[in-house]
DRENDO-365188 format. One record per residue (C-alpha): residue in one letter; x, y, z. Coordinates in steps of 0.02 Angstrom, whole numbers, plus 50000, padded with zeros to 5 digits. Layout:
REM residues N
('a',(X,Y,Z)) ...
END
This chain:
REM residues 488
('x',(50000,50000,50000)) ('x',(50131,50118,50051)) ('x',(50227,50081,49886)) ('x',(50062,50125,49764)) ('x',(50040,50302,49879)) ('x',(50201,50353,49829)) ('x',(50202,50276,49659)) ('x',(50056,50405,49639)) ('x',(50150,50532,49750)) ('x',(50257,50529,49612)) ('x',(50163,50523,49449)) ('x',(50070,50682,49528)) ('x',(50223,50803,49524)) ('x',(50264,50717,49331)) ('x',(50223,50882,49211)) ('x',(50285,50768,49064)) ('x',(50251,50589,49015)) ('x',(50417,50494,48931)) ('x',(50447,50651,48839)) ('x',(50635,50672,48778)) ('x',(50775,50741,48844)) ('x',(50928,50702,48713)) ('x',(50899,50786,48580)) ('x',(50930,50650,48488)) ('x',(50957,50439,48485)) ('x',(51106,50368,48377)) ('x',(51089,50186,48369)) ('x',(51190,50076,48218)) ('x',(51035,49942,48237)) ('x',(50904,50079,48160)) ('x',(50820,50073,48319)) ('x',(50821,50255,48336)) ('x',(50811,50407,48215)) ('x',(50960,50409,48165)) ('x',(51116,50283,48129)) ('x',(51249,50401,48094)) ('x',(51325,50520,48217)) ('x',(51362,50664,48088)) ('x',(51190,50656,48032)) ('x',(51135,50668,48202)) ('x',(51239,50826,48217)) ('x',(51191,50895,48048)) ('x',(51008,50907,48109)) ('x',(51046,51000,48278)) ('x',(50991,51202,48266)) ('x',(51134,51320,48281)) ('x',(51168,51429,48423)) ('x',(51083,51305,48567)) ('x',(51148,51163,48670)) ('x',(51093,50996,48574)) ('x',(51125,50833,48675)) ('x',(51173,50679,48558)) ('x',(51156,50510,48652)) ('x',(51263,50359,48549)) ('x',(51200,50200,48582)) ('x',(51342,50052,48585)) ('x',(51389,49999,48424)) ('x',(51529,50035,48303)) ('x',(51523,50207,48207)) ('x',(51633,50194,48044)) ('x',(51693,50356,47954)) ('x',(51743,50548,47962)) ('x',(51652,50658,48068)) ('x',(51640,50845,48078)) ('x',(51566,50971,48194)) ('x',(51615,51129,48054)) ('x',(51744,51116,47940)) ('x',(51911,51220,47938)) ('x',(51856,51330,47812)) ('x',(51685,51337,47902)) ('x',(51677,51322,48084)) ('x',(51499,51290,48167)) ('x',(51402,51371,48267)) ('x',(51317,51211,48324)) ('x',(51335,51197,48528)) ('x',(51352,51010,48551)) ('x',(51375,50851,48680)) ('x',(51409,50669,48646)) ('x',(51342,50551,48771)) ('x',(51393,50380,48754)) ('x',(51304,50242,48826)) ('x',(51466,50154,48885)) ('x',(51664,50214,48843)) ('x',(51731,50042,48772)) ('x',(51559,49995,48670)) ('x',(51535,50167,48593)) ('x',(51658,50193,48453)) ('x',(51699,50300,48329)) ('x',(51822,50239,48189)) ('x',(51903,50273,48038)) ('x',(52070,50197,47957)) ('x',(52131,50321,47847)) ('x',(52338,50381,47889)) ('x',(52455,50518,47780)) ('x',(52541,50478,47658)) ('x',(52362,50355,47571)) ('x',(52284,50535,47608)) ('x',(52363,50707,47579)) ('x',(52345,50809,47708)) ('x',(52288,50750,47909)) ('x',(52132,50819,47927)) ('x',(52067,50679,47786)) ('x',(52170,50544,47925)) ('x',(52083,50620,48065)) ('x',(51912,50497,48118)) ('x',(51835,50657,48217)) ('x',(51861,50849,48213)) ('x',(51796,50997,48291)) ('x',(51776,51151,48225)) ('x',(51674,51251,48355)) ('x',(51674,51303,48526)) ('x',(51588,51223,48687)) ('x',(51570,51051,48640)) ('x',(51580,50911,48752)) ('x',(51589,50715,48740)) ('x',(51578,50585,48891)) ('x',(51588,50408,48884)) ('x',(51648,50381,48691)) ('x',(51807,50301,48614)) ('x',(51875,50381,48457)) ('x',(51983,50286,48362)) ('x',(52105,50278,48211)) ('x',(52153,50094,48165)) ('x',(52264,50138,48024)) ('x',(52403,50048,48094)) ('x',(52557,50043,48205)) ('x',(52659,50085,48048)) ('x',(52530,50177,47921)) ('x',(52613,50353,47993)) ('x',(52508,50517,48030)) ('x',(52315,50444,48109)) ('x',(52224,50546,48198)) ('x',(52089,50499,48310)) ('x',(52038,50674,48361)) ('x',(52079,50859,48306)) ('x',(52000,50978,48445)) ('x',(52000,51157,48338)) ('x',(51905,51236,48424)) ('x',(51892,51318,48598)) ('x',(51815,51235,48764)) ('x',(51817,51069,48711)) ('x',(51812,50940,48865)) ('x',(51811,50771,48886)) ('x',(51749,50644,49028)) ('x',(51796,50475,49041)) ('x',(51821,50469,48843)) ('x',(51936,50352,48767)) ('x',(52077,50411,48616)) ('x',(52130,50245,48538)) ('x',(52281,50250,48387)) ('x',(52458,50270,48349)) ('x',(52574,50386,48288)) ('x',(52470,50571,48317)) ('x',(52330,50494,48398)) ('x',(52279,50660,48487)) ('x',(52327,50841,48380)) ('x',(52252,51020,48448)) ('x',(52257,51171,48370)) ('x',(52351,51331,48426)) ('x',(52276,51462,48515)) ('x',(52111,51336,48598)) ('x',(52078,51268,48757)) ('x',(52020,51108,48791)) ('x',(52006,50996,48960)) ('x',(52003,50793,48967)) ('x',(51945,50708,49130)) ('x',(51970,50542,49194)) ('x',(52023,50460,49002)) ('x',(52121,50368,48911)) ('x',(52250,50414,48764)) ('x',(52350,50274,48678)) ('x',(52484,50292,48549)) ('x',(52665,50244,48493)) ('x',(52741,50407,48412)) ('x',(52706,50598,48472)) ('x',(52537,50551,48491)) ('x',(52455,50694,48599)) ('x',(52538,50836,48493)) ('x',(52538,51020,48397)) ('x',(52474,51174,48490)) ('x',(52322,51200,48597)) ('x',(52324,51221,48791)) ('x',(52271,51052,48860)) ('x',(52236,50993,49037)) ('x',(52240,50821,49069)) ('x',(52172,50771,49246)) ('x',(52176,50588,49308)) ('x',(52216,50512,49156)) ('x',(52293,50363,49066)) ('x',(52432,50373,48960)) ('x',(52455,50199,48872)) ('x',(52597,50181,48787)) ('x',(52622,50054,48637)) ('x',(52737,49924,48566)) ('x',(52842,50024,48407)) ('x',(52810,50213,48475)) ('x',(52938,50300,48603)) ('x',(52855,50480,48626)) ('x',(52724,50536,48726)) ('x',(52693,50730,48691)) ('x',(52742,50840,48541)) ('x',(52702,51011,48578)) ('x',(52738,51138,48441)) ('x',(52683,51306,48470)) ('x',(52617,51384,48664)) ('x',(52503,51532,48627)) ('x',(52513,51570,48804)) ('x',(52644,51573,48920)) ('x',(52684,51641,49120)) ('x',(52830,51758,49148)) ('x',(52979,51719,49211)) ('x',(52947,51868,49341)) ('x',(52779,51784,49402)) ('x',(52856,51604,49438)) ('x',(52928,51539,49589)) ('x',(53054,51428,49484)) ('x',(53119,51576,49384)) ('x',(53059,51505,49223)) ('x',(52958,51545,49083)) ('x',(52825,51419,49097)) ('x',(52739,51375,48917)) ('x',(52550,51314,48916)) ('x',(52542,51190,48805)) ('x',(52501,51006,48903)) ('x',(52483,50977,49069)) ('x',(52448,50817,49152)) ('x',(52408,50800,49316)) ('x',(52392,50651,49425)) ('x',(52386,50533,49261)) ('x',(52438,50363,49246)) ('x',(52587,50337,49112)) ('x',(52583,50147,49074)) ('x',(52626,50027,48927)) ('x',(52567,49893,48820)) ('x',(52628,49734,48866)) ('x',(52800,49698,48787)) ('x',(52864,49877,48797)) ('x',(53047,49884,48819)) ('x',(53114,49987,48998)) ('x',(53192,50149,48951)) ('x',(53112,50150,48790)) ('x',(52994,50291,48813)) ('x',(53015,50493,48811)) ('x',(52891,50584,48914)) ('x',(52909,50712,48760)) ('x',(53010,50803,48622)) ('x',(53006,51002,48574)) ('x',(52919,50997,48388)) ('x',(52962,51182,48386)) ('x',(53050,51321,48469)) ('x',(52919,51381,48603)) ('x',(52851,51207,48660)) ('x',(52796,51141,48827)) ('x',(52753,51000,48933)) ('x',(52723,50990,49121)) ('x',(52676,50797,49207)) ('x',(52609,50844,49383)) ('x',(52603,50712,49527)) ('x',(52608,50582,49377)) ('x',(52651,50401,49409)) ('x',(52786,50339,49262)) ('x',(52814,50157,49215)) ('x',(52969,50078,49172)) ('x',(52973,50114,49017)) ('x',(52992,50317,49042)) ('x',(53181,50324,48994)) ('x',(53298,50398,49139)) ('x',(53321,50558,49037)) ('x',(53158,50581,49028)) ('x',(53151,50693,48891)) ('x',(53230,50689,48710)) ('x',(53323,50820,48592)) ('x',(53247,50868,48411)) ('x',(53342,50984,48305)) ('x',(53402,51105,48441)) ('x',(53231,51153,48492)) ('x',(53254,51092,48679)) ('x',(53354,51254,48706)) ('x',(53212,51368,48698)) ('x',(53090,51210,48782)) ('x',(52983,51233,48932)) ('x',(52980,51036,48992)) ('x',(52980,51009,49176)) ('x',(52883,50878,49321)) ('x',(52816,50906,49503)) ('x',(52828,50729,49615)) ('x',(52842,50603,49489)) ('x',(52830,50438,49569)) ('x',(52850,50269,49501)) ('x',(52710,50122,49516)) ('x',(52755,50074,49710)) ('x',(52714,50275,49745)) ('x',(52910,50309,49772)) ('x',(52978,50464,49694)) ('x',(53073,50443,49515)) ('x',(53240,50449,49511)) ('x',(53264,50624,49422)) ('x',(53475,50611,49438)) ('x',(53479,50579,49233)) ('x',(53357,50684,49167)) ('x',(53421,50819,49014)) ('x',(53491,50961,49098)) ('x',(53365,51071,48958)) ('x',(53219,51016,49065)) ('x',(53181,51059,49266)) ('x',(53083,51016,49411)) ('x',(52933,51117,49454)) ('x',(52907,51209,49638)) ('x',(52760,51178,49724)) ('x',(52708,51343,49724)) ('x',(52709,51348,49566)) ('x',(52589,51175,49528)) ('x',(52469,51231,49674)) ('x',(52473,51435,49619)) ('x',(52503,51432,49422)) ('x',(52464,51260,49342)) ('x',(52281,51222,49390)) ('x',(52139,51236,49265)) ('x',(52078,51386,49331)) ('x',(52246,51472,49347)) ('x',(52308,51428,49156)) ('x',(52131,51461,49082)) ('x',(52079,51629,49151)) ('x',(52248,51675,49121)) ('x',(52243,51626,48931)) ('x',(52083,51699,48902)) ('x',(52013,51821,49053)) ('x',(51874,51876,48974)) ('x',(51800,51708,48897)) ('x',(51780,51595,49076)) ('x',(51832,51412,49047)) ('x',(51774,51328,49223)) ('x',(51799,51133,49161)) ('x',(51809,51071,49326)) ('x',(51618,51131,49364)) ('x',(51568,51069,49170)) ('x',(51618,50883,49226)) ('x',(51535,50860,49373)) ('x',(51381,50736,49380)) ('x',(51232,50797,49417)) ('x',(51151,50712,49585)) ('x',(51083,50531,49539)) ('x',(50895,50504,49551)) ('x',(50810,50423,49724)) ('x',(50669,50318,49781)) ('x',(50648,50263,49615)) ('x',(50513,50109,49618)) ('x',(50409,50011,49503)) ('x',(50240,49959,49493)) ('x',(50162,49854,49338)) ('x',(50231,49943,49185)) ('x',(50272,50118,49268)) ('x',(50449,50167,49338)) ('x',(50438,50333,49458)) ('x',(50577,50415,49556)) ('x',(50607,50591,49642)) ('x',(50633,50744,49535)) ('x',(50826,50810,49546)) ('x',(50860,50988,49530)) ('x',(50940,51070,49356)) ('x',(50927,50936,49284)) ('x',(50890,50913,49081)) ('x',(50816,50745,49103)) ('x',(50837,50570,49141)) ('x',(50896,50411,49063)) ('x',(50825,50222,49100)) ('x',(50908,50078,49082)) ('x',(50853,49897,49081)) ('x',(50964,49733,49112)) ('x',(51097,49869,49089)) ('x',(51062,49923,48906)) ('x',(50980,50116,48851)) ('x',(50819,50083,48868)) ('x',(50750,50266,48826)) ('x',(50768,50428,48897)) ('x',(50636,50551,48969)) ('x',(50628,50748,49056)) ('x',(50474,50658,49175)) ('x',(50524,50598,49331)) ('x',(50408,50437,49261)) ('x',(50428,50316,49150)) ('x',(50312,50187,49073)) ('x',(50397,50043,48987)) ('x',(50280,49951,48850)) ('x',(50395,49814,48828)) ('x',(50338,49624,48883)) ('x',(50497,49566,48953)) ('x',(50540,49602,49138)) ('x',(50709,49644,49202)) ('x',(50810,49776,49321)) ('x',(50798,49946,49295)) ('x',(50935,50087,49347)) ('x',(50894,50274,49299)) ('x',(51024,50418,49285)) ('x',(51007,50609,49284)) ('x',(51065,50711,49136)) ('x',(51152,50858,49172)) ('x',(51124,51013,49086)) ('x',(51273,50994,48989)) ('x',(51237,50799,48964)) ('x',(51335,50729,49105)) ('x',(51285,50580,49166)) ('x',(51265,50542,49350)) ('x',(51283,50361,49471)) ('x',(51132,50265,49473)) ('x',(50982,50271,49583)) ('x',(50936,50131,49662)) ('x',(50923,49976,49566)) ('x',(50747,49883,49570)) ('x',(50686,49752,49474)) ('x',(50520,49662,49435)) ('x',(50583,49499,49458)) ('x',(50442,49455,49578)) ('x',(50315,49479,49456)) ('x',(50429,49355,49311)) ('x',(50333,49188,49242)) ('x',(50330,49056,49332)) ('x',(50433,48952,49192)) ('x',(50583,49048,49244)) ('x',(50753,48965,49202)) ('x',(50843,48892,49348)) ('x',(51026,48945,49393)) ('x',(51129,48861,49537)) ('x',(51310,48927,49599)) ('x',(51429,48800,49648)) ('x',(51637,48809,49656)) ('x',(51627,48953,49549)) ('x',(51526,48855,49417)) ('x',(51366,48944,49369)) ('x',(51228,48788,49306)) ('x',(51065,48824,49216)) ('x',(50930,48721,49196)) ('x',(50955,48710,49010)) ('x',(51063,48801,48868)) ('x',(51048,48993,48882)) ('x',(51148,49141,48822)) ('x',(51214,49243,48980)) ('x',(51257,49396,49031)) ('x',(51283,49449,49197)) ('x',(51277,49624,49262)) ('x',(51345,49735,49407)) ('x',(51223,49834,49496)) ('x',(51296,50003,49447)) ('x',(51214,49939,49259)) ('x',(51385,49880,49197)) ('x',(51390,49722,49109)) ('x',(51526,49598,49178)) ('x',(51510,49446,49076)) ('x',(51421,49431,48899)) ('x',(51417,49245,48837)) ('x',(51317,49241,48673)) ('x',(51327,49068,48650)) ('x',(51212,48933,48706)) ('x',(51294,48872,48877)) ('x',(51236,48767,49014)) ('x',(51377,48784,49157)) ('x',(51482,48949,49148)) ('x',(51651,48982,49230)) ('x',(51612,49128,49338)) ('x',(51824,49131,49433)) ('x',(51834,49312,49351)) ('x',(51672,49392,49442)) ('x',(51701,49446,49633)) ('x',(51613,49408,49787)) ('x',(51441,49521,49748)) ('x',(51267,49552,49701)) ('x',(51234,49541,49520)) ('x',(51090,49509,49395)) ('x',(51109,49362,49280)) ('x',(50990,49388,49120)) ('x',(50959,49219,49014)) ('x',(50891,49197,48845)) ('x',(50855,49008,48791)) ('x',(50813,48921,48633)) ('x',(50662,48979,48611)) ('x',(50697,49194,48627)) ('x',(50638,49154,48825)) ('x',(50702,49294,48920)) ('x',(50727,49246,49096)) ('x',(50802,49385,49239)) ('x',(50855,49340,49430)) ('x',(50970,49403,49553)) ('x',(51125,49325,49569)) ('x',(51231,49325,49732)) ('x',(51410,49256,49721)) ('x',(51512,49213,49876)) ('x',(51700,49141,49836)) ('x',(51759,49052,49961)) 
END
């Protein structure tokens, strides 16, 4: 009783009924309006925030937000349904191509835009030279928990921009986060890959602090900064082998803050390229090694230097470099990444999902069994689809952030009784006949997908937990229970 009163609680303060809150659905399956990302961005109205949600699936070709002869005024975000099952590819490299921007799989030519939760990729090859995954030219572009995946120039920004990424992922071999542009990188990854041995490439720093305002005495270039990243390698990558950076040109720099380095950063940390480390602003602040010990900074190029604290607390945050660059224009990235609050008290009765309304908010988006289910700007949502399963909801922030989940529920009470049985024992799930399997974590992630008909599945690589286990047998049967695994 108490659950129906507030399931009506809640449909009461509902002003809208499933209506939309992305501005549009890419999905490669034709299950939404459109299949293509660019011609999801071709139809958004200039001037106005458009939110783009990408279901998972694989996204083949160029795409453009403006071109270089025509920037947009298009105001966009990317929202990926998941980082590693979201990707957009292309395979083009210089010299099959003649110049990069027809190598590059996604470029931006306009200001504000933001992506979360996306790979971008450039499978070209280890050895096809120049392949760009992404060219960010234009200003205020961030990034949360995005994924760059390619080789040599994986990563290339354009003079005289800002950009921000948060808590992602660049991979590459040769220079491959390079050119100009003033990027912050914030608890990121740096993978590093078999046949590569730079990191960074900076060519040109718009910007730059005075000598006169520094602690350390130094003119300090604002080009790339990483702080608290991750620099690791690909399996099978030589110690020593690695560069943390070269100068591409005169009036270059690179600062790693409170970065942890792998064995495969070289001793000298940094390497020559035609006499352009004399004029090079290249320098680190605590670098530690994986057991959280500081580097041993005894060999490093006497060209490069070791930053003051003062300087990495005062100078070289986000907010210090950006209002510097450009006073006038604010660039607060830190505030554009953070998730909006998730949804509560969400509950479900029959067909209807309902949850409490979450302040500036643009919307919310459902998910069932962990897949996109649909997305609405109601705090209700009724689902006309016969299968049962577990829901999880998320806010959308203004900007398209996603938040954590609510609460998960699920209407496994009300499944058929011809449910499929599953026993745990020594790690060994066991179904009552052959099903395809997935099992999923209650923040909506899926752990294990077996698409094959199985009757006993090795479940050694799932931890001690709660989970949802969602079965489909022979006959399309869809069959969801709660799982709970205990390793002993």
């Amino acid at each position: 009783m108490k659950k129906n009163l507030l399931i009506n609680l809640l449909l009461s303060i509902s002003l809208l009924v499933n209506a939309q809150s992305f501005t549009y659905v890419v999905a490669t399956d034709g299950s939404s309006s459109y299949t293509t990302v660019q011609a999801a961005i071709d139809a958004c109205p200039d001037g106005q925030r458009s939110i783009i949600f990408i279901k998972n699936g694989t996204y083949y070709g160029q795409t453009y937000l403006g071109t270089k002869t025509v920037p947009s005024n298009k105001i966009i975000s990317l929202i990926g349904e998941s980082r590693d099952s979201v990707i957009l590819t292309y395979d083009k490299a210089l010299p099959m191509v003649t110049k990069f921007e027809e190598a590059t799989t996604f470029q931006i030519y306009a200001k504000d835009f933001y992506a979360e939760n996306i790979t971008f990729a450039n499978t070209a090859g280890v050895s096809a030279g120049q392949a760009l995954a992404l060219y960010t030219a234009g200003d205020k572009a961030t990034f949360k928990n995005c994924y760059l995946k390619g080789f040599q120039d994986t990563y290339r920004s354009k003079k005289g921009t800002r950009a921000y990424m948060k808590n992602s992922k660049i991979e590459g071999t040769v220079d491959f986060i390079y050119a100009g542009g003033t990027v912050f990188f914030d608890d990121c990854e740096l993978h590093c890959l078999q046949g590569g041995g730079y990191i960074v490439a900076p060519e040109d720093a718009s910007f730059s602090i005075p000598a006169a305002s520094t602690t350390c005495g130094k003119v300090l270039k604002l080009e790339f900064i990483f702080r608290n990243c991750n620099i690791t390698a690909e399996s099978g990558v030589a110690d020593n082998s690695y560069y943390l950076g070269r100068p591409w040109n005169v009036t270059s720099g690179a600062f790693y803050l409170n970065c942890t380095l792998g064995k495969h950063i070289n001793p000298k940390g940094w390497k020559e390229w035609s006499g352009n480390e004399t004029t090079a602003s290249f320098a680190e602040y605590n670098s530690k090694d994986t057991n959280g010990n500081p580097v041993d900074i005894t060999n490093r190029v006497a060209w490069s230097f070791q930053l003051p604290k003062e300087d990495v607390d005062n100078l070289l945050t986000p907010t210090g470099i950006y209002a510097r660059i450009v006073p006038t224009i604010i660039y607060d990235p830190i505030t554009l990444v953070k998730a909006p609050e998730a949804p509560v008290n969400l509950l479900v009765s029959g067909k209807i999902l309902a949850w409490t309304p979450v302040s500036n908010v643009a919307g919310y988006v459902v998910y069932k069994d962990g897949h996109y289910l649909s997305n609405t700007a109601s705090t209700t949502f009724t689902d006309e689809t016969a299968s049962t399963g577990v829901y999880t909801v998320k806010s959308i922030g203004t900007m398209g952030q996603l938040s954590d989940i609510a609460a998960t529920v699920t209407a496994i009470e009300e499944v058929q009784d011809n449910k499929i049985s599953v026993t745990v024992k020594n790690k060994i799930l066991t179904f009552g006949e052959p099903v395809a399997v997935e099992i999923i974590g209650m923040d909506a992630k899926i752990l294990l997908a077996n698409k094959q008909l199985v009757q006993n599945l090795n479940i050694t690589q799932i931890k001690s937990g709660v989970y949802i286990v969602h079965m489909t047998n022979t006959d399309g049967l869809e069959c969801t229970q709660k799982l709970i695994i205990t390793h002993k």
